[in-house]
N, C-alpha and C positions, 0 to 999 in steps of 0.2 A: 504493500500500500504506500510506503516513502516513496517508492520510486514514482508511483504515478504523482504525489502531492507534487513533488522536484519537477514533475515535466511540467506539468499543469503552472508551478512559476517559474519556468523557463519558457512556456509560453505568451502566459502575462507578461515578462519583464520585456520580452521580443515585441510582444505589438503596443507596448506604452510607450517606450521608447526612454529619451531621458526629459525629467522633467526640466522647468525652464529656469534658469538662473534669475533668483530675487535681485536686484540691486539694492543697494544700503538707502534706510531709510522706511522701505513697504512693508507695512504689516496688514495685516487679516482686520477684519472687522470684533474677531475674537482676542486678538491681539489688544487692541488700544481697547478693549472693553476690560481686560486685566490692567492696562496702563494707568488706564482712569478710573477704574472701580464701579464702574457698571456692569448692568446687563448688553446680551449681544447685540439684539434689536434697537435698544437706545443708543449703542455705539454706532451702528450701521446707519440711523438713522440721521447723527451729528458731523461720520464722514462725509456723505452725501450731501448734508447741505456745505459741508464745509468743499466741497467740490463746486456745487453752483454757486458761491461765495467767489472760488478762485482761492481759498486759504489751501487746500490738500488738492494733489491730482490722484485720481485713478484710474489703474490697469490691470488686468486681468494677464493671470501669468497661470501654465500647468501644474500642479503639483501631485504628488502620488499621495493618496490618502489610502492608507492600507494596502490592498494590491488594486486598486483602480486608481485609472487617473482624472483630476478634477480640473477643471477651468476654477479658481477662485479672483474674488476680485482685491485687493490689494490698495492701500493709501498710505500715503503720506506729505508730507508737509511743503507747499513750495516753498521757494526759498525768495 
């Protein structure tokens, strides 16, 4: 049974590919929600406007969450 697990993620790891290199600075919505001591939804909600403000930009980068990969979206601070 290992061996088929090991194919099965040498599978997965073959069609995800590599995820996308962060630049310094982007964090998660989950992220600045630990930053700042809120919930996720009030965090996502305060990126976003701080995007149509022009204070944070965001971009969506790949990332591997467990064995799948996720588009997440990503903020931080202009400068």
């Amino acid at each position: 049974m290992s061996n088929a697990n090991e194919l099965l993620a040498r599978i997965l790891a073959a069609k995800m590919g590599k995820p996308d290199k962060i630049p310094a600075g982007f964090r998660t919505a989950v992220e600045w929600a630990d930053l700042w001591n809120r919930e996720r939804g009030c965090a996502l909600r305060a990126c976003k406007a701080g995007v149509e403000s022009g204070l944070m930009e965001c971009q969506t980068f790949r990332i591997i969450c467990g064995d799948r990969p996720k588009r997440v979206q990503h903020f931080r601070e202009t400068k």
